[in-house]
DOROLUM-159979 format. One record per residue (C-alpha): residue in one letter; x, y, z; chain; residue number from 1. Coordinates in steps of 0.25 Angstrom, whole numbers. Layout:
// DOROLUM-159979
@aa A&px X&py Y&pz Z&ch A&i NUM
...
//
This chain:
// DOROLUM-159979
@aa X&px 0&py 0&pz 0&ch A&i 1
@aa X&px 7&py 14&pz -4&ch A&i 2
@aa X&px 8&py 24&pz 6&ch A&i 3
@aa X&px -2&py 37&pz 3&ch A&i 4
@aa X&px 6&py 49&pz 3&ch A&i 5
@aa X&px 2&py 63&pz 8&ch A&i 6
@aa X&px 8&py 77&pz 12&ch A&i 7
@aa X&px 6&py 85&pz 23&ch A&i 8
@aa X&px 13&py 99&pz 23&ch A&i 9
@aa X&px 27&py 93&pz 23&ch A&i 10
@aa X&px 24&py 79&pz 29&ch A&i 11
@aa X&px 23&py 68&pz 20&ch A&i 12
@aa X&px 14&py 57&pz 22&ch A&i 13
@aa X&px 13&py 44&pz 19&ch A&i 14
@aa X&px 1&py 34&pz 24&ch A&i 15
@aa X&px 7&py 19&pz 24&ch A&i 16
@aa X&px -1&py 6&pz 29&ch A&i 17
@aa X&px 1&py -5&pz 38&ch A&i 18
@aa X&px -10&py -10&pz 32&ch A&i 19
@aa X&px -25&py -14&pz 39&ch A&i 20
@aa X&px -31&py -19&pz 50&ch A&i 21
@aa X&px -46&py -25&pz 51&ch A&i 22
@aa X&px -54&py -20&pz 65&ch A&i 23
@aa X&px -67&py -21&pz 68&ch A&i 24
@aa X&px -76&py -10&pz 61&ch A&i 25
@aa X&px -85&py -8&pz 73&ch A&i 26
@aa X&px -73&py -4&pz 81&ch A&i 27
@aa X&px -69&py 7&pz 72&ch A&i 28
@aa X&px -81&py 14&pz 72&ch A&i 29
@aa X&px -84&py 11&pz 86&ch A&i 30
@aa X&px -101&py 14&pz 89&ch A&i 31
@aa X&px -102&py 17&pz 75&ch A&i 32
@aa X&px -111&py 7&pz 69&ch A&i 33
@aa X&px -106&py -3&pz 59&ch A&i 34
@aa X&px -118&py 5&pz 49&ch A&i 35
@aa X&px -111&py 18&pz 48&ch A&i 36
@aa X&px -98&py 12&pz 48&ch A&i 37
@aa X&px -100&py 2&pz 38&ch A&i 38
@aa X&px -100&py 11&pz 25&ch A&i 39
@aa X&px -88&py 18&pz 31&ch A&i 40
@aa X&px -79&py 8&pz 29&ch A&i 41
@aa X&px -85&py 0&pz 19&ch A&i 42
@aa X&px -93&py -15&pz 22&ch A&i 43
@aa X&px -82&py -22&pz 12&ch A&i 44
@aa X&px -71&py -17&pz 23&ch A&i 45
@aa X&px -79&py -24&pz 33&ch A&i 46
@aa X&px -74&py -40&pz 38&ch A&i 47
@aa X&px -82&py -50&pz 43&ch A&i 48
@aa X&px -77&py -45&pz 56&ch A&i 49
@aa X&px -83&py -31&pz 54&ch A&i 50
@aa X&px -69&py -26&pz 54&ch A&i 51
@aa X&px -63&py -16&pz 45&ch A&i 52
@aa X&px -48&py -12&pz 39&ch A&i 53
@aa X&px -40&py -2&pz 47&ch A&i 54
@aa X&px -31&py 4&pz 38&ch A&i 55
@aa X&px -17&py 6&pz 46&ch A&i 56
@aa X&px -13&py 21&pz 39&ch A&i 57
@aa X&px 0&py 24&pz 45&ch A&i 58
@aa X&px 5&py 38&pz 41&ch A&i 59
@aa X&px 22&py 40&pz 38&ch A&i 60
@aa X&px 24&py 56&pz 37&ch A&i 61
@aa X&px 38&py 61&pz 33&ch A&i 62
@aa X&px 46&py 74&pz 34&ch A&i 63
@aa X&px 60&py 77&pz 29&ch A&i 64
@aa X&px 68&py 68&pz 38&ch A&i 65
@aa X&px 55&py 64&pz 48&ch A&i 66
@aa X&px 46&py 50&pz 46&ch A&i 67
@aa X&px 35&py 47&pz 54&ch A&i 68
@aa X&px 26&py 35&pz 54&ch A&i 69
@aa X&px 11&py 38&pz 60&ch A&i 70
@aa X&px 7&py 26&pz 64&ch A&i 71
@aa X&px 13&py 9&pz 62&ch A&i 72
@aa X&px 1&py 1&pz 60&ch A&i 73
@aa X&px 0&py -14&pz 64&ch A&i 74
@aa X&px 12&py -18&pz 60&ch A&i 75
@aa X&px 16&py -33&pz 62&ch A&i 76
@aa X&px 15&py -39&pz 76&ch A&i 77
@aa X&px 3&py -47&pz 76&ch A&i 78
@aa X&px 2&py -59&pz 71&ch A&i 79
@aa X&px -7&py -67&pz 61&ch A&i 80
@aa X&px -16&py -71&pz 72&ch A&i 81
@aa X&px -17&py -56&pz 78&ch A&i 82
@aa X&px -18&py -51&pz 65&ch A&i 83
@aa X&px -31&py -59&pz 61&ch A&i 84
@aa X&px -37&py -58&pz 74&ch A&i 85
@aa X&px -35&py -45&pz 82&ch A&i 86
@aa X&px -29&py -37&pz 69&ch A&i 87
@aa X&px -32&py -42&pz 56&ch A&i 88
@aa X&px -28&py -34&pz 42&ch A&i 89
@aa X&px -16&py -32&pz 35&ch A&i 90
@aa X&px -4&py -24&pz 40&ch A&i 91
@aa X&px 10&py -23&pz 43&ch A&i 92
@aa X&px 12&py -18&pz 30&ch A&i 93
@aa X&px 18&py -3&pz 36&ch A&i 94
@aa X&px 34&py -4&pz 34&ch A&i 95
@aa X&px 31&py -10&pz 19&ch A&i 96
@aa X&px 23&py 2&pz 17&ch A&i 97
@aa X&px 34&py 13&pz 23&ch A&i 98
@aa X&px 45&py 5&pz 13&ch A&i 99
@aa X&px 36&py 7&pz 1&ch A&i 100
@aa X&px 38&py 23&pz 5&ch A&i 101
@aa X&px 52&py 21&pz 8&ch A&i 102
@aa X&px 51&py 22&pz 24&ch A&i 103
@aa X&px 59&py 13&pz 33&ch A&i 104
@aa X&px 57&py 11&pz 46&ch A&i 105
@aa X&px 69&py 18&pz 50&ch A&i 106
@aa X&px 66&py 29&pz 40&ch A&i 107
@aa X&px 54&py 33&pz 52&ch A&i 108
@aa X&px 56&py 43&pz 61&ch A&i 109
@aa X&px 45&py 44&pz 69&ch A&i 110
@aa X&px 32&py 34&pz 73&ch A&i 111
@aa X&px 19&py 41&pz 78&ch A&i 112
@aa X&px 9&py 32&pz 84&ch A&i 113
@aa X&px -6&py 38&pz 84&ch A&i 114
@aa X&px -8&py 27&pz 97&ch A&i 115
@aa X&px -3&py 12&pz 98&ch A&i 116
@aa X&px -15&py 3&pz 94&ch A&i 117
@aa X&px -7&py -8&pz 87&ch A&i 118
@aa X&px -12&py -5&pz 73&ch A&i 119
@aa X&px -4&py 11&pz 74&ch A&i 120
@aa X&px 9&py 7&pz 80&ch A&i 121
@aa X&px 13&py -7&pz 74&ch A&i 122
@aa X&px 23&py -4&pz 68&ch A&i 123
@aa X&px 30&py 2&pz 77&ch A&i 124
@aa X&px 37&py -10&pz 80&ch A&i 125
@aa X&px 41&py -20&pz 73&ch A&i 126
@aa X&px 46&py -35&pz 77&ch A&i 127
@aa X&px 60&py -40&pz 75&ch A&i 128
@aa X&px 67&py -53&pz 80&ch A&i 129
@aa X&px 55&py -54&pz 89&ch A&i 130
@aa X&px 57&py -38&pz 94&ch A&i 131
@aa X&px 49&py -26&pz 93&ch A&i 132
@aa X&px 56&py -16&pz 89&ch A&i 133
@aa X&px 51&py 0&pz 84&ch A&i 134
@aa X&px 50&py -2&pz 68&ch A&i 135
@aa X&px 55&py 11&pz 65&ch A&i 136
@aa X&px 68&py 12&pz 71&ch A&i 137
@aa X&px 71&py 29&pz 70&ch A&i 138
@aa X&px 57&py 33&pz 74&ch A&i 139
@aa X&px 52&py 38&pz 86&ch A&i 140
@aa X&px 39&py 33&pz 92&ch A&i 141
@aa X&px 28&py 43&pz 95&ch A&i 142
@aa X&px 16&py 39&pz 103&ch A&i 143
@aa X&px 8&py 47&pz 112&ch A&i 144
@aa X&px 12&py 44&pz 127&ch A&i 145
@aa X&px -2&py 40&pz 131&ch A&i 146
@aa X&px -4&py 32&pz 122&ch A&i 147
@aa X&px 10&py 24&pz 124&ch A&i 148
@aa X&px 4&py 23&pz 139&ch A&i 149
@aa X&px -9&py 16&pz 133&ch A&i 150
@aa X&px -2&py 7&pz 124&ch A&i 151
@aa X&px 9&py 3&pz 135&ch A&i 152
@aa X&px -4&py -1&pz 146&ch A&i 153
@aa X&px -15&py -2&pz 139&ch A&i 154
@aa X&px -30&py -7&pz 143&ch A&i 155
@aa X&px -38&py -18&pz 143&ch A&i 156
@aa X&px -46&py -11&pz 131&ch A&i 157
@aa X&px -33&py -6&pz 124&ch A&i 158
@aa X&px -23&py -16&pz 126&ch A&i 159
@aa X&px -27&py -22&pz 113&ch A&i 160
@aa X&px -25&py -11&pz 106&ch A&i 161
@aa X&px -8&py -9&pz 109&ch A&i 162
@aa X&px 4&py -20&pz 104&ch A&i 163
@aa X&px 16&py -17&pz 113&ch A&i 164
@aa X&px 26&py -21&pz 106&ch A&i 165
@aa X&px 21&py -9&pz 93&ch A&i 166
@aa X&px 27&py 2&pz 104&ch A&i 167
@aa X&px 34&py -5&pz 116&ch A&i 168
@aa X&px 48&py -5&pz 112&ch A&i 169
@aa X&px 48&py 9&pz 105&ch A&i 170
@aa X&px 51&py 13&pz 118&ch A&i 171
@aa X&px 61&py 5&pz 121&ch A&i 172
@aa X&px 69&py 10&pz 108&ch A&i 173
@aa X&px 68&py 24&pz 113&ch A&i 174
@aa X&px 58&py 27&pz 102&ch A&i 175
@aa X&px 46&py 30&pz 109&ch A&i 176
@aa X&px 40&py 44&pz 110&ch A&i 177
@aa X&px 28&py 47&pz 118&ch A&i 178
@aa X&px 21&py 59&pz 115&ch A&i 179
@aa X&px 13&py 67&pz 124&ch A&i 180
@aa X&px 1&py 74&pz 118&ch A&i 181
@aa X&px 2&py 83&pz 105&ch A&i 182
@aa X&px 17&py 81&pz 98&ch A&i 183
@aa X&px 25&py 85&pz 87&ch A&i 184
@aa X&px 30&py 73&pz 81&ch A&i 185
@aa X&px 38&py 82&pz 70&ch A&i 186
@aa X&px 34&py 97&pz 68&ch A&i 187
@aa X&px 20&py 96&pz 61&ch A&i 188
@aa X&px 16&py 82&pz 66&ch A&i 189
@aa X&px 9&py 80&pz 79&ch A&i 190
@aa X&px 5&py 70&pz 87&ch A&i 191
@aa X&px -9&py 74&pz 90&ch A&i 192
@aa X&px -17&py 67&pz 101&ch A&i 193
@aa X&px -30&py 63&pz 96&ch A&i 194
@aa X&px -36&py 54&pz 107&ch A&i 195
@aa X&px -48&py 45&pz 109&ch A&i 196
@aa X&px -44&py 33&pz 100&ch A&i 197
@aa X&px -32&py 29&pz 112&ch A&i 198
@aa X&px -31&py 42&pz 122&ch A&i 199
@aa X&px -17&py 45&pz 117&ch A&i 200
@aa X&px -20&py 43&pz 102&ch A&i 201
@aa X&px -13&py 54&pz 94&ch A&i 202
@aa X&px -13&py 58&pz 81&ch A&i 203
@aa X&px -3&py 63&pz 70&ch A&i 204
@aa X&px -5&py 78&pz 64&ch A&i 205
@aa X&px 4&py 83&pz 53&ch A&i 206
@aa X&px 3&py 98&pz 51&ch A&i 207
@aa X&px 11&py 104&pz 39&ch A&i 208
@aa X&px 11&py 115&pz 29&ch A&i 209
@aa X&px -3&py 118&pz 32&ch A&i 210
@aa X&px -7&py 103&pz 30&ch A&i 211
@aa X&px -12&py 92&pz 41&ch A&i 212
@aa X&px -12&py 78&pz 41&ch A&i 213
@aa X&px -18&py 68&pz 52&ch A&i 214
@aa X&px -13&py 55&pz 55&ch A&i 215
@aa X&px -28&py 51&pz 64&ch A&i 216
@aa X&px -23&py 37&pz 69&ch A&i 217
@aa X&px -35&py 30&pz 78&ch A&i 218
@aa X&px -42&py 44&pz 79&ch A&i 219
@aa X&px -49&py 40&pz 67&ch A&i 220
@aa X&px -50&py 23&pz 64&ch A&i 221
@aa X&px -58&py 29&pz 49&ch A&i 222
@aa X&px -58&py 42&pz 43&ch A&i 223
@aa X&px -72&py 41&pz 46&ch A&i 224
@aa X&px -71&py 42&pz 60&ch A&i 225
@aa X&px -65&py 59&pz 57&ch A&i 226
@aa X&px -78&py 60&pz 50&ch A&i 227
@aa X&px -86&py 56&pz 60&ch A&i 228
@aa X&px -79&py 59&pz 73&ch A&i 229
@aa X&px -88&py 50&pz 83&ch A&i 230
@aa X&px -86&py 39&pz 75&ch A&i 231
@aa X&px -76&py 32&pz 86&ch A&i 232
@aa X&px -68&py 19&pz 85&ch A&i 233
@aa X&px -70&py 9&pz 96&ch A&i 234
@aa X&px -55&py 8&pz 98&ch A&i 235
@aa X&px -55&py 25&pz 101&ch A&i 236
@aa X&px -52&py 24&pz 120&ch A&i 237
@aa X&px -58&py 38&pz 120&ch A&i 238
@aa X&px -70&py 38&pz 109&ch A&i 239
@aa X&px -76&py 52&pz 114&ch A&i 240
@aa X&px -61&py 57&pz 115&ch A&i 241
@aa X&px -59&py 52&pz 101&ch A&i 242
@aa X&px -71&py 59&pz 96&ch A&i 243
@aa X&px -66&py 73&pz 99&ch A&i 244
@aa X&px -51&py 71&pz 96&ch A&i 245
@aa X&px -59&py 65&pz 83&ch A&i 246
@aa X&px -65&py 79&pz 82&ch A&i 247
@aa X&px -54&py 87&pz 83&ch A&i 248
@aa X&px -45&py 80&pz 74&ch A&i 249
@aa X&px -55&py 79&pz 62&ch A&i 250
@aa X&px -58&py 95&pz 66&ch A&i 251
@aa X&px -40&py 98&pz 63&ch A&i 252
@aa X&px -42&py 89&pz 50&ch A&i 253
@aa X&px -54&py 96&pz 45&ch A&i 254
@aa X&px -49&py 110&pz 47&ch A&i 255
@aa X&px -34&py 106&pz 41&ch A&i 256
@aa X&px -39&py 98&pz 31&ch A&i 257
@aa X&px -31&py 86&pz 38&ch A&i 258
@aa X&px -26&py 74&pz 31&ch A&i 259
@aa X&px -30&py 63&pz 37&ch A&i 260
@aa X&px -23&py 50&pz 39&ch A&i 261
@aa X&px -32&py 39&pz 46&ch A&i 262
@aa X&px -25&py 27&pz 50&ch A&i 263
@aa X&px -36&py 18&pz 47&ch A&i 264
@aa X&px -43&py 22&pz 36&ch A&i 265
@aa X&px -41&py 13&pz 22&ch A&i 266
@aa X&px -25&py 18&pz 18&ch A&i 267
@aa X&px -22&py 27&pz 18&ch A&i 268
@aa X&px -32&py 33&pz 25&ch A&i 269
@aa X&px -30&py 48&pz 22&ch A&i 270
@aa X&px -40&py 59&pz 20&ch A&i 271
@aa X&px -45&py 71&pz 25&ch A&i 272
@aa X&px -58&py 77&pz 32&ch A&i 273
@aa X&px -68&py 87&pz 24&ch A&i 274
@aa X&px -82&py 90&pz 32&ch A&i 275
@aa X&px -94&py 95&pz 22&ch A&i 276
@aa X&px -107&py 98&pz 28&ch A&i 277
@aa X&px -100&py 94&pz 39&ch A&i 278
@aa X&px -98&py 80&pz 36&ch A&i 279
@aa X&px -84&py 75&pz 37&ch A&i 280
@aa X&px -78&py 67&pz 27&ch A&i 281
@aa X&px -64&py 62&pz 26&ch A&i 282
@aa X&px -59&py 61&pz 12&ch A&i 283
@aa X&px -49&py 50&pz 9&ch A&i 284
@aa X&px -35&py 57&pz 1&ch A&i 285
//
């Protein structure tokens, strides 16, 4: 699959995949029902299972000598059986694609993580001789504190949700940065918190050149859920929290004229907000 490529100001971007994964579509959508859903996604991407693909849309942004990886997908820890039943789809797919756009992964300087579910930070690691080690060598890790706290002791309800060995040893390496609140990651990109989907989830803003771009992560599961705000994932900890974070975020996009990049929408899952009659649409680019 060929990376979609895109400018902001004087970032270039480039969506790559790490393929699919398959959830259920009722989770997704949370209380919404399955009649308003349906036509949304389309019934001939709907299993037998009522599940439905999850695209994993992870955003490489370059400037002069800087390289930064939104996002790692599934990668490759789970095996067969985990893969059929707890994660099924196809993925792993992400270094193949940074290759195909000449990136290695010691060409990457920086790893943001928008949280640490285990279908955004797989990549991280990788193993080798049966150890774990970062994937990216050169790179700092950037992940909000908070959530780093969650991931580490997580809950009954969460725990699910978190693979230890996709962030465990980038502390050991020394590669670890934990970010408190609002950061600079480079000038022009910030690490946003947007909570509601975990309480620490943050999201990537690029700024340049009187252009925006917004990497959403699991603020948004589909595009359709910016166009309708209250359309809430069951996976969201904080569903009342995500609504208005929601808000706010799809109020910056409409106002800049935002480029969005949704994680999990089909690849490469880029678009931006219009509202006519004040109905939002998002328009796939």
């Amino acid at each position: 699959m060929a990376a979609a490529t895109y400018r902001t100001g004087d970032f270039d971007i480039a969506v790559v995949s790490d393929g699919h994964i398959r959830l259920d579509g009722g989770a997704i959508f949370g209380l919404v029902p399955r009649i308003l859903w349906e036509p949304v996604v389309g019934s001939e991407n709907i299993d037998e299972q009522h599940r439905i693909p999850l695209a994993l849309n992870c955003m490489l942004v370059r400037r002069g000598d800087d390289v930064v990886l939104v996002e790692t997908g599934m990668g490759t820890k789970y095996t067969e059986r985990e893969r059929e039943r707890i994660w099924p789809g196809e993925y792993g797919m992400l270094l193949d694609e940074l290759a195909a756009i000449g990136v290695a992964p010691e060409d990457v300087t920086h790893v943001v993580n928008t949280h640490l579910h285990t279908d955004h930070c797989g990549w991280n690691t990788v193993e080798r001789e049966g150890e774990v080690t970062p994937t990216f060598p050169r790179a700092r890790y950037f992940i909000q504190a908070g959530e780093y706290e969650a991931a580490m002791h997580p809950n009954d309800r969460t725990r699910a949700t978190y693979l230890a060995p996709n962030f465990e040893p980038l502390e050991r390496t020394g590669q670890l940065e934990l970010i408190d609140g609002e950061r600079e990651i480079l000038p022009g990109m910030t690490f946003l918190p947007t909570p509601g989907h975990t309480a620490d989830h943050a999201s990537v803003v690029l700024s340049s050149g009187g252009e925006t771009a917004i990497y959403t992560g699991d603020l948004v599961h589909h595009a359709v859920q910016a166009e309708r705000p209250a359309w809430i994932a069951a996976f969201d900890i904080l569903p009342l929290v995500s609504l208005e974070t929601k808000k706010k975020l799809v109020d910056q996009a409409l106002r800049e004229q935002a480029l969005l990049i949704c994680v999990h929408n089909a690849f490469p899952g880029v678009g931006r907000l219009t509202e006519v009659d004040g109905r939002r649409r998002f328009v796939e680019e």
